[in-house]
Structure formats: structure tokens, C-alpha cells
TORPA-4810 file (N, C-alpha, C, O; in nm, 3 decimals):
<nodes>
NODE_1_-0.264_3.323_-0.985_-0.200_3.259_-0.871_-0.281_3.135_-0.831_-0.403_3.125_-0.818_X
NODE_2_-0.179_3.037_-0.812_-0.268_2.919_-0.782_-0.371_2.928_-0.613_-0.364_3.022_-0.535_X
NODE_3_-0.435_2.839_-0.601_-0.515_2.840_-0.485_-0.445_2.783_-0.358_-0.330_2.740_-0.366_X
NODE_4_-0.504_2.782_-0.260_-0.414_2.683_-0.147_-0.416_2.563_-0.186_-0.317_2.502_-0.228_X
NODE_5_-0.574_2.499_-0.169_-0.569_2.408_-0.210_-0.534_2.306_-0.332_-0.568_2.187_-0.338_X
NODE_6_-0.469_2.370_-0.416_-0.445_2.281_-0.567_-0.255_2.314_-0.520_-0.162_2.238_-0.547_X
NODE_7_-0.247_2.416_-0.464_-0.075_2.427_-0.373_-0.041_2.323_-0.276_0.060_2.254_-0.291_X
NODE_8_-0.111_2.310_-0.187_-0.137_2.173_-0.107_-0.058_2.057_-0.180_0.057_2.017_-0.202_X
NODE_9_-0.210_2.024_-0.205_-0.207_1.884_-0.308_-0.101_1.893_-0.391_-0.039_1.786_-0.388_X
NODE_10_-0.056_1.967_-0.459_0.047_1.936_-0.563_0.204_1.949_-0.497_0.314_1.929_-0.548_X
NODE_11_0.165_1.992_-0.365_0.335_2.004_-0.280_0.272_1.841_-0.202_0.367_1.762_-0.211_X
NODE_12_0.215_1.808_-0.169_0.217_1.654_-0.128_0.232_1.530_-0.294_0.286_1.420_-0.283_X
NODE_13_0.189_1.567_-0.395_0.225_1.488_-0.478_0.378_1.490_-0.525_0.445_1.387_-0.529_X
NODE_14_0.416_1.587_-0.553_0.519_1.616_-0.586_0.645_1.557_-0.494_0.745_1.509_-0.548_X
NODE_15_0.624_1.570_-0.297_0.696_1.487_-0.227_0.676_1.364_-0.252_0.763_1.296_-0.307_X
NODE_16_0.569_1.320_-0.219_0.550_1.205_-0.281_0.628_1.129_-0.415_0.694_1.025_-0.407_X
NODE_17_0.610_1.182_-0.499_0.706_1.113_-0.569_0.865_1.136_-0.594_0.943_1.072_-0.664_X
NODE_18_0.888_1.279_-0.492_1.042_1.278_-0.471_1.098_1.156_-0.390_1.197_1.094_-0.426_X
NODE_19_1.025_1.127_-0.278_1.035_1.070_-0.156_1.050_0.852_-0.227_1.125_0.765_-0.182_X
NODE_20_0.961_0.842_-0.326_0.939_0.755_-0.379_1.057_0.736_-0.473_1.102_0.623_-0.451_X
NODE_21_1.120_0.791_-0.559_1.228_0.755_-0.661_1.389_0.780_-0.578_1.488_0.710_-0.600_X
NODE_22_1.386_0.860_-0.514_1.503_0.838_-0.369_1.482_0.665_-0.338_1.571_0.581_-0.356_X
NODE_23_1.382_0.645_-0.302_1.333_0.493_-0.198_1.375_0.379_-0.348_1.466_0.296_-0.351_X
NODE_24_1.299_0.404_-0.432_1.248_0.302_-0.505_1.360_0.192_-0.594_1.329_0.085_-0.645_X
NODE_25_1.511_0.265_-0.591_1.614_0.186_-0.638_1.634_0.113_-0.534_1.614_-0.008_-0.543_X
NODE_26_1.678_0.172_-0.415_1.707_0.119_-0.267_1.627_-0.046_-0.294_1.677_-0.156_-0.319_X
NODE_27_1.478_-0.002_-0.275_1.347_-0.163_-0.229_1.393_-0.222_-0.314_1.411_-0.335_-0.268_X
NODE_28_1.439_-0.217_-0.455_1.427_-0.297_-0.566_1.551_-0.398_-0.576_1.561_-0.516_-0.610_X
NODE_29_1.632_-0.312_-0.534_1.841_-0.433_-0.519_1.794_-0.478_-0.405_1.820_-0.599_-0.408_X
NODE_30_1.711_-0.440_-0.253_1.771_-0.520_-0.161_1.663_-0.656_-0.134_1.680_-0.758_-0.068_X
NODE_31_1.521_-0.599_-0.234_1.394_-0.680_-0.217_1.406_-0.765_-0.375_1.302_-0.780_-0.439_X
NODE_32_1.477_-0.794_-0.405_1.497_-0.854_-0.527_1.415_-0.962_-0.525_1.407_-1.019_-0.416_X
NODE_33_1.315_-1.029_-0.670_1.275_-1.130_-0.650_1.088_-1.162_-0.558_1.020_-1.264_-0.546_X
NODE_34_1.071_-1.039_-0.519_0.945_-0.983_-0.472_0.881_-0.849_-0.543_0.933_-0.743_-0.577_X
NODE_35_0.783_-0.886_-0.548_0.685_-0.778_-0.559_0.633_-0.685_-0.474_0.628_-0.722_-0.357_X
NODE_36_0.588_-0.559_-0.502_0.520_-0.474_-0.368_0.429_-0.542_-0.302_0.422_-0.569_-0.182_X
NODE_37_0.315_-0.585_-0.445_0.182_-0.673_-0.349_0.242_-0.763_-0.251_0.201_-0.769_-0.135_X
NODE_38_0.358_-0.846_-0.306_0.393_-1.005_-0.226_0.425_-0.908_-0.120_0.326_-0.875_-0.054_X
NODE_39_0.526_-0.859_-0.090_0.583_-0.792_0.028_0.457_-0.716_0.155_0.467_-0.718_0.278_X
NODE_40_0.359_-0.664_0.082_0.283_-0.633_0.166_0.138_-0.715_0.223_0.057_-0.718_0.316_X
NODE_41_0.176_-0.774_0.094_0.090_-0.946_0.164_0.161_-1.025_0.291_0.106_-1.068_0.392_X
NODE_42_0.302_-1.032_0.255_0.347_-1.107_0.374_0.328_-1.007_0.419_0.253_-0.967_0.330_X
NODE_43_0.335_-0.882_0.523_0.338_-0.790_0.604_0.246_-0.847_0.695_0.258_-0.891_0.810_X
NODE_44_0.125_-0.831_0.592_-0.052_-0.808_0.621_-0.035_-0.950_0.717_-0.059_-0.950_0.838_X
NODE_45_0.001_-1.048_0.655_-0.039_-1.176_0.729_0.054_-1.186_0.869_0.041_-1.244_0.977_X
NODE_46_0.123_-1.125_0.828_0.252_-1.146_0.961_0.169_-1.052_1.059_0.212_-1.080_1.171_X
NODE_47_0.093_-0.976_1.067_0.066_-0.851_1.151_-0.055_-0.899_1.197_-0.089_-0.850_1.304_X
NODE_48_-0.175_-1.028_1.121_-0.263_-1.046_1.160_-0.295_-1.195_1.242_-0.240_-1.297_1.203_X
NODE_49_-0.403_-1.196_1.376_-0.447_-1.311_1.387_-0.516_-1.452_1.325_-0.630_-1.476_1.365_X
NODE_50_-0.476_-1.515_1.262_-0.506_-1.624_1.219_-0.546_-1.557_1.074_-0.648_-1.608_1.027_X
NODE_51_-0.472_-1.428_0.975_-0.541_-1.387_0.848_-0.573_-1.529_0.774_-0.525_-1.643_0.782_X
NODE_52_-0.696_-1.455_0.684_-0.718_-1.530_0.567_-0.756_-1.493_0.487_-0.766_-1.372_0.509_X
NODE_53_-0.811_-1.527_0.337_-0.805_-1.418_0.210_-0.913_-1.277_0.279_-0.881_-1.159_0.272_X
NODE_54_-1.001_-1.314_0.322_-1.096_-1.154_0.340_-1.024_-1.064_0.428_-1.022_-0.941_0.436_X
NODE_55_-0.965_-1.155_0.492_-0.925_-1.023_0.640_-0.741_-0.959_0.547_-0.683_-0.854_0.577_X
NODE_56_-0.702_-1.042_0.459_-0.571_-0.995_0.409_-0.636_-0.895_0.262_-0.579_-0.797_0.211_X
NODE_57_-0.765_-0.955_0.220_-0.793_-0.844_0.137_-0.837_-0.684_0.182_-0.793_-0.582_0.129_X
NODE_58_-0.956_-0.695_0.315_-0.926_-0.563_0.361_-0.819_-0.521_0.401_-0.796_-0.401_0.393_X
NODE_59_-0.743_-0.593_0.445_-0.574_-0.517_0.531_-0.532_-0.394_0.407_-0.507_-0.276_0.427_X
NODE_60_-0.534_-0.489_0.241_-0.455_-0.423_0.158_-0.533_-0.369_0.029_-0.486_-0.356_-0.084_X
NODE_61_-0.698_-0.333_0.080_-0.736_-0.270_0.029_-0.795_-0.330_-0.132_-0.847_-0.254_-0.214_X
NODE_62_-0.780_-0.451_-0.151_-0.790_-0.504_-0.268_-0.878_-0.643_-0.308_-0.918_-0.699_-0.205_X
NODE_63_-0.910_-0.699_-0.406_-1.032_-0.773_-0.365_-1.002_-0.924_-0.325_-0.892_-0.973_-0.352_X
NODE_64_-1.108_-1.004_-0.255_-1.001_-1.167_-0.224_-0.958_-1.242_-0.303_-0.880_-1.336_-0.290_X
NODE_65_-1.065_-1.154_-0.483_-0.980_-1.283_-0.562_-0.818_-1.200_-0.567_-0.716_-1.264_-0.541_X
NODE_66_-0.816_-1.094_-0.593_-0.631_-1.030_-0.561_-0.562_-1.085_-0.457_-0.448_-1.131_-0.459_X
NODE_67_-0.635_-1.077_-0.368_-0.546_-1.166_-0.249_-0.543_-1.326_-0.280_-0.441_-1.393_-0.271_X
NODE_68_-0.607_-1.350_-0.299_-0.634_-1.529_-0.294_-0.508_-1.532_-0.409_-0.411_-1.596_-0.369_X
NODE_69_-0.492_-1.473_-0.549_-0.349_-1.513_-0.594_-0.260_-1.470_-0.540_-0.153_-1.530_-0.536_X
NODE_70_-0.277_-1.358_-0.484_-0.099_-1.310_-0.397_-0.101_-1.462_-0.295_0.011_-1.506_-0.268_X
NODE_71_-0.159_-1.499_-0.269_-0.141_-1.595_-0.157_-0.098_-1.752_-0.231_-0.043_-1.853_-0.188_X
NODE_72_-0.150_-1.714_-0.354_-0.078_-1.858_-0.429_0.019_-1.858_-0.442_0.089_-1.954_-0.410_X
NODE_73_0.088_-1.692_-0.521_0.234_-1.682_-0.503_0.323_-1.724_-0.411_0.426_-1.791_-0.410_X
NODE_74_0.250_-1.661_-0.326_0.351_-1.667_-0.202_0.350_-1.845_-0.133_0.424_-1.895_-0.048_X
NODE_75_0.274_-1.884_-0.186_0.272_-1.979_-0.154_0.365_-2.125_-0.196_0.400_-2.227_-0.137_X
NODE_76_0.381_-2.071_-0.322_0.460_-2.131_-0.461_0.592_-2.087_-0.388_0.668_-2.173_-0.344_X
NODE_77_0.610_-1.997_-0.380_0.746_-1.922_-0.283_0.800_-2.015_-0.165_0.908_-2.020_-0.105_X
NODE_78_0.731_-2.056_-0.160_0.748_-2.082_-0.025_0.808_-2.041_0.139_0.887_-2.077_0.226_X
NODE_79_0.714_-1.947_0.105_0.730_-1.795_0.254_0.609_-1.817_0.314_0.608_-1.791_0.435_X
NODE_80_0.480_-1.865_0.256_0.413_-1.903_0.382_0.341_-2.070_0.364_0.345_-2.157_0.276_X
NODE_81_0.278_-2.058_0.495_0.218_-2.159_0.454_0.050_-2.154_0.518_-0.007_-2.090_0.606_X
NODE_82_0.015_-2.247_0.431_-0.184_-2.267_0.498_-0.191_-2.366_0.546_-0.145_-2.476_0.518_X
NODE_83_-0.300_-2.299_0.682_-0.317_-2.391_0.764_-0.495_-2.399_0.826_-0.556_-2.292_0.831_X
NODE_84_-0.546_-2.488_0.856_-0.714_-2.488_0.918_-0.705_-2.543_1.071_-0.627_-2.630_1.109_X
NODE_85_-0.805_-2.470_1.155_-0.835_-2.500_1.250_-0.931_-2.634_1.254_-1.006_-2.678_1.166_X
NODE_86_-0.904_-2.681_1.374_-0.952_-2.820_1.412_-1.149_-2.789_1.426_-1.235_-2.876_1.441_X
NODE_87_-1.163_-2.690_1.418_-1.304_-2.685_1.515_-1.381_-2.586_1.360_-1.493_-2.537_1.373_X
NODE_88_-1.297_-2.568_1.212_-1.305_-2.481_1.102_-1.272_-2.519_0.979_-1.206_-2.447_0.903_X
NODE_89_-1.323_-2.659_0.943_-1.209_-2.744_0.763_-1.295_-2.637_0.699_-1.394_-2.683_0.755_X
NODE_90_-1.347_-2.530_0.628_-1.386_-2.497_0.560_-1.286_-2.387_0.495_-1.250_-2.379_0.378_X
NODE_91_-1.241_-2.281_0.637_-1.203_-2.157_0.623_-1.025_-2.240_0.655_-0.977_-2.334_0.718_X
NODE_92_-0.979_-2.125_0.558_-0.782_-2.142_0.529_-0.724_-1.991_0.514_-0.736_-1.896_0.437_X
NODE_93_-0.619_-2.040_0.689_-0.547_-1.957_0.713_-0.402_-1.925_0.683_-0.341_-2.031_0.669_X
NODE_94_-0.331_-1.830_0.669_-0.227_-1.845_0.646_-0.106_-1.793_0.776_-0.134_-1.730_0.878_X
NODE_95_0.019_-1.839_0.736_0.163_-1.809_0.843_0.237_-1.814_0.782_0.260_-1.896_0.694_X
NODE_96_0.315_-1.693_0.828_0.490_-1.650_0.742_0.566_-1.770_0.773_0.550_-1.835_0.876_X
NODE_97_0.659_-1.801_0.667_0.765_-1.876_0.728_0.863_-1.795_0.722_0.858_-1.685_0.669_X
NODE_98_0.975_-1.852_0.785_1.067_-1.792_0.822_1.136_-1.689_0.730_1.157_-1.571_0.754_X
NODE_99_1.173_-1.775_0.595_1.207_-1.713_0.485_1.186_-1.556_0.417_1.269_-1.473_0.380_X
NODE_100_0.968_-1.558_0.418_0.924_-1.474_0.459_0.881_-1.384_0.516_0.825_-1.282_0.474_X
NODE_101_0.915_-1.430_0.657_0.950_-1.317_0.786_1.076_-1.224_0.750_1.086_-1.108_0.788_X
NODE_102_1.176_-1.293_0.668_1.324_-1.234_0.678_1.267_-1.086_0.501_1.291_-0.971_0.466_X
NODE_103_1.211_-1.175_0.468_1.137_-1.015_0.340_1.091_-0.962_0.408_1.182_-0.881_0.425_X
NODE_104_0.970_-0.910_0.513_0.918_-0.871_0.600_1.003_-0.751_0.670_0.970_-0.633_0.668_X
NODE_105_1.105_-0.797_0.727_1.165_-0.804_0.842_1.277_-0.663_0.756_1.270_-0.550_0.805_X
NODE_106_1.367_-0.687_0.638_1.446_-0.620_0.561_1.317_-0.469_0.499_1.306_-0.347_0.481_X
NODE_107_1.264_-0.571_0.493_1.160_-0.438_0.420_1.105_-0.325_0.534_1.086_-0.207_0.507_X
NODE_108_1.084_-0.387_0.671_1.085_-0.288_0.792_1.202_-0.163_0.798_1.193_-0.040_0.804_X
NODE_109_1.293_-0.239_0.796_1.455_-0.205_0.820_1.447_-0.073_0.744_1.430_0.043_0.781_X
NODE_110_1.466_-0.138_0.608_1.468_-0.056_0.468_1.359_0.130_0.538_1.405_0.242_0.558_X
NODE_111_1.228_0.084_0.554_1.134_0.189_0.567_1.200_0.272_0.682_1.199_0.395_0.681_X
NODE_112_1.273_0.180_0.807_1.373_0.251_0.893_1.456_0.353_0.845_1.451_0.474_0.869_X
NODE_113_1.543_0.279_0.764_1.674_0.343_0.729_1.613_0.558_0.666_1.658_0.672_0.659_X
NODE_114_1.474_0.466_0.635_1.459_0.581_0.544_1.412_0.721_0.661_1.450_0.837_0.644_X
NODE_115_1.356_0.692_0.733_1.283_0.722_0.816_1.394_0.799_0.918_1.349_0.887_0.992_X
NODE_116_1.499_0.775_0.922_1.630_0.830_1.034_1.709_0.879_0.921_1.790_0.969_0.940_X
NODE_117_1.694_0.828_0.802_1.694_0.983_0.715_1.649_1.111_0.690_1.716_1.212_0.667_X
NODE_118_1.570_1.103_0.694_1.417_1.200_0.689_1.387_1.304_0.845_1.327_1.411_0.859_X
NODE_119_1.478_1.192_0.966_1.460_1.270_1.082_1.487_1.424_1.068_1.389_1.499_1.067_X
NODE_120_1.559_1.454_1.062_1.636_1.571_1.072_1.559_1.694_1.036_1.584_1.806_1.081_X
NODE_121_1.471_1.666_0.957_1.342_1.741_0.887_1.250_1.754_0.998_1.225_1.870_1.031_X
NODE_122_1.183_1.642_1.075_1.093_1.653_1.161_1.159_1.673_1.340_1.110_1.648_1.451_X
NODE_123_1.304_1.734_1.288_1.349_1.764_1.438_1.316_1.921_1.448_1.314_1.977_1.558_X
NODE_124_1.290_1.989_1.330_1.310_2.137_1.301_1.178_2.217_1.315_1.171_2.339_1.327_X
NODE_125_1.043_2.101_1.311_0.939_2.094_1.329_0.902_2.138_1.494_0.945_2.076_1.592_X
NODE_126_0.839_2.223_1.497_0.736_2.172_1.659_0.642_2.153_1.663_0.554_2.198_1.590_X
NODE_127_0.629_2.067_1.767_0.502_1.941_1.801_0.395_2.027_1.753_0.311_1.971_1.682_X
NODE_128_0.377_2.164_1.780_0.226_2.184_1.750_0.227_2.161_1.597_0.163_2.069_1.545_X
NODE_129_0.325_2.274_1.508_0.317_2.202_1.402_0.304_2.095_1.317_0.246_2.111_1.210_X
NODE_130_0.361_1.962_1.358_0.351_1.828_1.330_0.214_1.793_1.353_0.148_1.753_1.256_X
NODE_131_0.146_1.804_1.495_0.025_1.825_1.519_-0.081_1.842_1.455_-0.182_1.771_1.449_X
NODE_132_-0.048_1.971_1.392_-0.147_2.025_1.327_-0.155_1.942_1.162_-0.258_1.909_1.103_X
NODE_133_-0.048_1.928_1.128_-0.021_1.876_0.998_-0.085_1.720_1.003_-0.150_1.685_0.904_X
NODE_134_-0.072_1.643_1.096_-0.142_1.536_1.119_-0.263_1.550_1.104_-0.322_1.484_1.018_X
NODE_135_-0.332_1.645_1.191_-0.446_1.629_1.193_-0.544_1.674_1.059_-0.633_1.609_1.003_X
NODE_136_-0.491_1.816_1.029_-0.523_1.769_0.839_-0.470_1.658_0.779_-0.488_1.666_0.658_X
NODE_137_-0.430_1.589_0.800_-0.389_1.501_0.722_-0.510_1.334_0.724_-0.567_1.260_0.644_X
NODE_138_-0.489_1.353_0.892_-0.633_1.251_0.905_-0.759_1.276_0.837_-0.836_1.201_0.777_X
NODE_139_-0.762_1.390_0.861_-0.900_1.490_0.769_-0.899_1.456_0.663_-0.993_1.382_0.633_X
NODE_140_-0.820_1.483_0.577_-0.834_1.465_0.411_-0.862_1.308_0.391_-0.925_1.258_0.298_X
NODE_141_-0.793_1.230_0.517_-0.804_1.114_0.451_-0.888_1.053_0.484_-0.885_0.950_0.416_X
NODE_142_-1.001_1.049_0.578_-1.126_1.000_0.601_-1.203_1.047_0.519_-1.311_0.987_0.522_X
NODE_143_-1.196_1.186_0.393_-1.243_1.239_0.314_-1.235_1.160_0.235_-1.320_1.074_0.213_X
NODE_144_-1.133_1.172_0.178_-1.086_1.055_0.061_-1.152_0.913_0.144_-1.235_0.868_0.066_X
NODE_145_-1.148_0.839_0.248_-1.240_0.703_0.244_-1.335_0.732_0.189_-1.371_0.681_0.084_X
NODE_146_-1.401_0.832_0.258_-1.540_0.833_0.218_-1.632_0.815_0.119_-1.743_0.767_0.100_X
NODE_147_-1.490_0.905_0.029_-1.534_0.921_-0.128_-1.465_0.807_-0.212_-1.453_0.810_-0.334_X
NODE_148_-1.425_0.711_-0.134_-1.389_0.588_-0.193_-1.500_0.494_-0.173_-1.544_0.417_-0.259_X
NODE_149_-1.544_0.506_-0.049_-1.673_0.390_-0.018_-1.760_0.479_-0.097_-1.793_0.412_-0.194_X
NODE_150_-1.813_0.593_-0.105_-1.939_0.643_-0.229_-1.919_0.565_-0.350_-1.995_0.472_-0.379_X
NODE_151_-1.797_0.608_-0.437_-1.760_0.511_-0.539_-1.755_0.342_-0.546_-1.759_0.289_-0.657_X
NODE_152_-1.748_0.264_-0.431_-1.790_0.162_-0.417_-1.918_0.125_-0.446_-1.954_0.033_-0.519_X
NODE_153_-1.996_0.215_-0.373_-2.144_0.182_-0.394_-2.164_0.220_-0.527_-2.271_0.172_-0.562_X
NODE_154_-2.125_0.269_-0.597_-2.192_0.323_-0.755_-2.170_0.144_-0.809_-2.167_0.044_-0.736_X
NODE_155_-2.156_0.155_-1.016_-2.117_0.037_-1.047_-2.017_0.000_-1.027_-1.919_0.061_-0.985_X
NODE_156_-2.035_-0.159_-1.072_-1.905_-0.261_-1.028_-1.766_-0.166_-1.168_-1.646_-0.143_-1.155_X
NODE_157_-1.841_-0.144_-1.259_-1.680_-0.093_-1.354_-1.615_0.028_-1.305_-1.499_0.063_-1.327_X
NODE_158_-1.735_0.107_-1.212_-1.665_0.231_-1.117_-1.561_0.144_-1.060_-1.441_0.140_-1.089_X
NODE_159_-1.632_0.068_-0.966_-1.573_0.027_-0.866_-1.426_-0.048_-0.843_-1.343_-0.056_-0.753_X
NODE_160_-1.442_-0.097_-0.979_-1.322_-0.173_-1.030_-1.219_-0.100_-1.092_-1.120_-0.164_-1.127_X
NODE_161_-1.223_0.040_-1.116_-1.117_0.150_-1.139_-1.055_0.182_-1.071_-0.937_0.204_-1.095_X
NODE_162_-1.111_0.200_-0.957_-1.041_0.229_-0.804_-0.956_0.152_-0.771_-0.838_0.185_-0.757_X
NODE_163_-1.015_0.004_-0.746_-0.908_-0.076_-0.710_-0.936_-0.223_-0.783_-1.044_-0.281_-0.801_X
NODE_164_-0.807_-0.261_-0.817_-0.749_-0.384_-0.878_-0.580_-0.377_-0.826_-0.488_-0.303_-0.860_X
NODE_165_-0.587_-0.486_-0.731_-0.416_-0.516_-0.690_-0.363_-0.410_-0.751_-0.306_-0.396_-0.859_X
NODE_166_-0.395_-0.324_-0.648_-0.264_-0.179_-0.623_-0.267_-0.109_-0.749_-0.161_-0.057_-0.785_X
NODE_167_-0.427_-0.090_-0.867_-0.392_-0.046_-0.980_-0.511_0.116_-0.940_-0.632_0.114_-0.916_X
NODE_168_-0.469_0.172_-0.943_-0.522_0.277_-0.966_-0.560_0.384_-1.080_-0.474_0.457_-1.129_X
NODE_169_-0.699_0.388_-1.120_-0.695_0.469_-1.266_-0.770_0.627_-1.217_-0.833_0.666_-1.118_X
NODE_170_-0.725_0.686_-1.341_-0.745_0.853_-1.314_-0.729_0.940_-1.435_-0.659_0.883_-1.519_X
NODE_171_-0.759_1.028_-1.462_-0.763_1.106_-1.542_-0.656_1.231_-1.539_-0.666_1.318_-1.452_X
NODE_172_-0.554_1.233_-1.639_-0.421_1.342_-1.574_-0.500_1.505_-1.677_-0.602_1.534_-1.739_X
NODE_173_-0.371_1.569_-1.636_-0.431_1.729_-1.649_-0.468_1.771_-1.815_-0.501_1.876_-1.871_X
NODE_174_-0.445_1.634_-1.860_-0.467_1.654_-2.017_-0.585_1.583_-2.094_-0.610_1.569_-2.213_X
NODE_175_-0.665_1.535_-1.948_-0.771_1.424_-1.979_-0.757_1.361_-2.024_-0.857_1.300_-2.062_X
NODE_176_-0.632_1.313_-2.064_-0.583_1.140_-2.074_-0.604_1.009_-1.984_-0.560_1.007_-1.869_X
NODE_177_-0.666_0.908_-2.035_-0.729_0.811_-1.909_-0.566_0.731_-1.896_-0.512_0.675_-1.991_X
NODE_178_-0.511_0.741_-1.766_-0.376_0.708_-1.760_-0.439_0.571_-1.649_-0.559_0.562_-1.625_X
NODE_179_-0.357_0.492_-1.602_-0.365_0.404_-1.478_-0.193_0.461_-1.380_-0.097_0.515_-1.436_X
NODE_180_-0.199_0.432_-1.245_-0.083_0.406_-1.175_-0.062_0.276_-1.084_-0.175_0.239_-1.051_X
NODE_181_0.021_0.200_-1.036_0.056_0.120_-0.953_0.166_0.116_-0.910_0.282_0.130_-0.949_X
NODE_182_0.086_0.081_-0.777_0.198_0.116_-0.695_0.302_0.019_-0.691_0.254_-0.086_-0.732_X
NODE_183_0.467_-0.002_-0.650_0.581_-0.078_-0.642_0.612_-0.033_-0.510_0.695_0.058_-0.507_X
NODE_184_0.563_-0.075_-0.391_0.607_-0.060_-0.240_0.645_0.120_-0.279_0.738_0.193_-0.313_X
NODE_185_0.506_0.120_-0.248_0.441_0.272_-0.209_0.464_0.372_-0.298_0.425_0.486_-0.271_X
NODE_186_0.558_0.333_-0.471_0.644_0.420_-0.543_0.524_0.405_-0.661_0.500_0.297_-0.716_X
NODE_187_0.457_0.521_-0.691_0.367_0.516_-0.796_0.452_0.515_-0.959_0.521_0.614_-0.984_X
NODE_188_0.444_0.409_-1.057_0.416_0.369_-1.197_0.349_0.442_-1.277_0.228_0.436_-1.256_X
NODE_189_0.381_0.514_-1.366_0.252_0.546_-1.430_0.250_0.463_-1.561_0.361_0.414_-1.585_X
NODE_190_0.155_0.435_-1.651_0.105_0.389_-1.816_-0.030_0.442_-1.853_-0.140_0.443_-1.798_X
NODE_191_0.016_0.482_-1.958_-0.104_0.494_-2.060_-0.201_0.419_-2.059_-0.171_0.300_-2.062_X
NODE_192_-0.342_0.450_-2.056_-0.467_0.298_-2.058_-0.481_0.326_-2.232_-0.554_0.254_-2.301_X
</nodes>
């Protein structure tokens, strides 16, 4: 009999990627023409004060040279634009344009739609329960930081397994070195 914990985890992966291939036709017809990174790059910048590559690379977890090209893209796009303060020519900030507010803005919607789908599940719930489920949930995942910043500090080729623009590598149940990436939150898998 399996354990709790490997029951857990494998009933959150498993939603997880139910929850993800439901979503993932939906993002793809109505976000046509964008990428996950671009989409959550514009997010990042739309959500922040005066972002710029460091503060949009921590937002999304990835390094500034990853951001610094999502920002060329998007730039080429023409959804945002860069701009410098009068009292700062060194440091370059960026702002949604409109265009890019309206990807932004659909892609909110979209996470809506899904979300008042999904209600009906968390109406059946009570608060303590939800509660409680949260709060393991915060748990595991300050766990998991943690053991993400440990792996930071090891070497840079550790370090660079973890993360590369939304690429995640891992080892599956057959000790095959696989990679995943993510497509607006919907994990990819390939062979390394």
C-alpha cells in the first residue's frame, strides 16, 4: 500500500495535469501568437512599479538574461515599451501598452472563466477544510523554496537545471533524465 505521502503528491500531480490539459487548448486558440513566458512577462510588468529586467526576473523566477530576451520580444511585439527616469540614464524600465494590456487582461479572464468553473468544488468544501488544505499547502511550499535556494547555492550546472525560462529538469520513475516546461502553467514533457 502506498504511503500518504507519495498518495498526496501523486493526487496533486495528477490534478495538476488534469486541470492543465482541460485549460491548455482553451489559452492556446484564445492567446494565439504568445507564449507562456511573453504572457507572464507582460503580467509581471503590468503588476510592477517601474519593473525592470531584475525585478521582472525575480517576479518569474528566471534569470535577467531570460528576462532581458522576453523583454526584447515583447518588445519587437510591440506590447511594451522602455522607458528611463530623468534622475537614472543607466537603469531601463519597462510599460504595457495597450495592445499588451488587452493579452494580459484576456489571459485574467481566461484564469476567471476557469476558476467559476471549478467553483462548485470549493462550495462543498468548509472553510476549516480549505483552511487546513492551504495551510499545508503553504508548508510544502516554503519547503520546496527552501530546497530550491539550497540548490542555488550548490553549482552553477545544479543551478541551471532548476531553472532556465520555465525549463525544469528531473529525473522520472524510470531514471530517465527527462526536462518539463511550462505553457501558461500546463507542464510539456521531452526527453533530455
Amino acid at each position: 500500500m502506498m504511503d500518504k505521502e507519495a498518495e498526496i503528491i501523486q493526487a496533486f500531480t495528477a490534478l495538476f495535469y488534469k486541470k492543465s490539459w482541460l485549460e491548455q487548448g482553451i489559452m492556446e486558440a484564445q492567446l494565439s501568437g504568445y507564449k507562456s513566458s511573453e504572457i507572464h512577462c507582460l503580467e509581471a510588468i503590468a503588476k510592477q512599479t517601474d519593473p525592470n529586467v531584475t525585478k521582472i526576473a525575480e517576479a518569474l523566477h528566471m534569470t535577467r538574461g531570460a528576462a532581458s530576451k522576453l523583454t526584447k520580444k515583447l518588445l519587437k511585439k510591440e506590447v511594451i515599451e522602455s522607458y528611463q527616469k530623468a534622475d537614472n540614464k543607466k537603469e531601463v524600465y519597462f510599460h504595457v501598452l495597450p495592445e499588451g494590456q488587452a493579452v494580459v487582461t484576456k489571459h485574467d479572464q481566461l484564469h476567471q472563466q476557469f476558476q467559476e468553473r471549478d467553483h462548485v468544488v470549493f462550495e462543498e468544501a468548509t472553510d476549516e477544510q480549505l483552511t487546513s488544505l492551504l495551510n499545508f499547502i503553504e508548508t510544502y511550499s516554503a519547503h520546496i523554496d527552501q530546497a530550491i535556494e539550497n540548490q542555488k547555492d550548490k553549482s552553477l550546472k545544479q543551478t541551471s537545471s532548476i531553472y532556465f525560462d520555465h525549463v525544469r529538469f528531473f529525473v522520472d520513475k524510470e531514471s530517465k533524465w527527462r526536462y518539463c516546461f511550462l505553457v501558461d502553467n500546463i507542464m510539456k514533457f521531452e526527453d533530455f
